[in-house]
N, C-alpha and C positions, 0 to 999 in steps of 0.2 A: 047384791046380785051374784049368783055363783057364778065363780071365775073361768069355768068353761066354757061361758054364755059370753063374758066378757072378752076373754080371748077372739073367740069365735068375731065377735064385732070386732073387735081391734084387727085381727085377721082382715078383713073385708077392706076398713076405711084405711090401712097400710098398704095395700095391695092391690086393690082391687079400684080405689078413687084416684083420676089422673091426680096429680101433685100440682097443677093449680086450684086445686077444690079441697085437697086435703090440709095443705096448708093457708085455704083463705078464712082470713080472721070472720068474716060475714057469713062465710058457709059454716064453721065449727060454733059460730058464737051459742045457734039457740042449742047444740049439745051440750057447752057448757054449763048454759044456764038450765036446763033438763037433770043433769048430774051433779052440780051443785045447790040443787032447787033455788035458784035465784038471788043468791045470797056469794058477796064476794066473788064474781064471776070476773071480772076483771083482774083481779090479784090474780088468779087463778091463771086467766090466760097469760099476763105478762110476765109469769113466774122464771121461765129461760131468760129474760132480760134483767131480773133482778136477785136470782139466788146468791150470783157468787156478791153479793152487797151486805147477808144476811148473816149471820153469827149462827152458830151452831141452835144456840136458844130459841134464833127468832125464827129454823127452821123448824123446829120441834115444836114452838106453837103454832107456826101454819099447818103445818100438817096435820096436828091437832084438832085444829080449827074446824077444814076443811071436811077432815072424815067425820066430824061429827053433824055434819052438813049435808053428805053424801051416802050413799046406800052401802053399809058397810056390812060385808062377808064375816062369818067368823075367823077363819084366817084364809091368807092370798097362797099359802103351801094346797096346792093338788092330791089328793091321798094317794096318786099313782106316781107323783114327785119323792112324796113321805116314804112311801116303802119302798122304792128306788134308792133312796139315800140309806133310807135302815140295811137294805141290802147288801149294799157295799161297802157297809159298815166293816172293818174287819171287827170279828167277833171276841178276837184276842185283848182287843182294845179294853178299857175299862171305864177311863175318863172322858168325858165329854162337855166341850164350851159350847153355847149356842149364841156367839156374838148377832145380836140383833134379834133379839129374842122375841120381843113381842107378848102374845097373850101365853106362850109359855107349852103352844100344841104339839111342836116337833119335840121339845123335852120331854115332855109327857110320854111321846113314843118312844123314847130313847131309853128312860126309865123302867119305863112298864117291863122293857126287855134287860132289865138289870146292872143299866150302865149308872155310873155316877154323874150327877149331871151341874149343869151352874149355867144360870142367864147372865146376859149380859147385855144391856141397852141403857139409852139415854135417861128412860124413866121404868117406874117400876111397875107394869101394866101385868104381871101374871096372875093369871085366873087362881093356881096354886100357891097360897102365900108361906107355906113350910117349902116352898122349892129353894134352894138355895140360887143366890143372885147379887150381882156386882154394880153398881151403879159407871158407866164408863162409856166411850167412843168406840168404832170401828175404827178410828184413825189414832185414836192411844187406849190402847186394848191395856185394863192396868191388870194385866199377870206379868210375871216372868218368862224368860225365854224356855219353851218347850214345856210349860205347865200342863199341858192338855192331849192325851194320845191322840184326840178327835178333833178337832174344829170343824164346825160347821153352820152355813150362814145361808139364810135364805130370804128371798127379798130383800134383801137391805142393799147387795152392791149399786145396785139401779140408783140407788136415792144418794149416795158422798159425792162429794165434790170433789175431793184428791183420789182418787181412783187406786192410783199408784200406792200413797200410802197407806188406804186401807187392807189392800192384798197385802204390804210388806207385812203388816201387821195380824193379818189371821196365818201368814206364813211364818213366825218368830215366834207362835204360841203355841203352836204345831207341834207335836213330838213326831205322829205315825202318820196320821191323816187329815185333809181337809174334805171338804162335800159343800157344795153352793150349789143355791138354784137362783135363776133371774131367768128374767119374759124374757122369749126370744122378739127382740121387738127391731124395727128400723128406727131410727130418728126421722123426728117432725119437732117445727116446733109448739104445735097444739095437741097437745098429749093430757088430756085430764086425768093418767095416775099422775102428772105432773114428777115425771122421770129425768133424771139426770143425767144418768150414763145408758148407753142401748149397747146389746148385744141380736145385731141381727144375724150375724152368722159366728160358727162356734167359735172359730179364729180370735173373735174379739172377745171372748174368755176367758182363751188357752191362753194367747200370747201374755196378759200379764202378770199367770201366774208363773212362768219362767219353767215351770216343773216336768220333768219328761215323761214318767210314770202315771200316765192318766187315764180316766174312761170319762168322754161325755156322749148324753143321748139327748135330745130332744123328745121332750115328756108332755103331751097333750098342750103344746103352744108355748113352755117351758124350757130352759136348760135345764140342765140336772150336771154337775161335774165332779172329779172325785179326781183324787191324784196322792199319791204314795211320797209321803215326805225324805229327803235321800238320807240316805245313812249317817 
């Protein structure tokens, strides 16, 4: 389902449903089971009481699992996200990380515009297999310090569970710049992207990437942030 369409709903059932209907397990159950067409609906829903139990692996095949279950987007990046970020690209830059890469679409645009580029996620899912790519975490990011003029990460903060460490770590690979995007979203805890961390206002962003040199915008029901690494 295109993720405008999704927003848009998530938008309504965050805001718009009192909070004893948003959070009752009886009223979200049949969306569950609608979005995961019937299949592991319960794992699903009890997922906030059993992540922090899970190993990095056994998150990586739920998640797996799941999306292969569920009506899956080409990618959860907004084109009005995508060239928001290329935007404030500084243009001087050269190199570019995309920790938490995915099928490999934000590289693509980063390339196409002449940067050098490198994935990096859990597994190796790029549509482009001459793309250069590192097998690694957001919470041990395996480059050295200041490897990359660019970092930048999109949907993935929402899903770590150290939050903390995985900022510290798109910020120590950083030469010049970083760029994230995540759902501006509230917590609940019946959420079928089955999310981790929420950023419903920008505050919960900004504050932990500690950085003063920033720009963030809210981009069609998205963050979008970008911030100038110090000297």
């Amino acid at each position: 389902m295109d993720r405008r369409i999704t927003n848009k709903i998530r938008y309504f059932l965050d805001e718009w449903l009192p909070p004893v209907l948003r959070d009752n397990r009886y009223f979200m159950s049949p969306l569950f089971f609608l979005w995961f067409r019937g299949r592991n609906v319960r794992q699903a829903m009890e997922f906030k009481s059993n992540f922090h139990k899970m190993t990095e692996q056994d998150m990586t095949r739920l998640y797996d699992g799941l999306k292969e279950q569920s009506k899956i987007r080409e990618s959860d990046l907004l084109p009005e996200c995508r060239d928001l970020m290329l935007a404030w690209t500084d243009p001087d830059c050269r190199t570019v990380l995309d920790v938490g890469c995915g099928r490999g679409h934000l590289l693509k645009a980063y390339a196409e515009r002449g940067y050098k580029v490198t994935g990096c996620d859990l597994v190796n899912n790029l549509d482009d297999p001459v793309t250069p790519f590192t097998l690694g975490s957001i919470e041990e990011v395996p480059f050295p310090d200041k490897s990359f003029d660019v970092v930048v990460c999109s949907h993935t903060l929402e899903h770590v569970v150290h939050l903390a460490k995985a900022v510290a770590e798109l910020k120590r690979v950083a030469r010049r710049q970083l760029l994230v995007c995540v759902p501006r979203q509230r917590y609940h805890y019946y959420t079928m992207d089955m999310h981790i961390q929420f950023f419903p206002t920008e505050a919960y962003l900004v504050a932990p990437f500690e950085l003063e040199d920033y720009r963030i915008k809210d981009c069609g029901g998205d963050w979008v942030y970008m911030a100038f690494m110090p000297s």
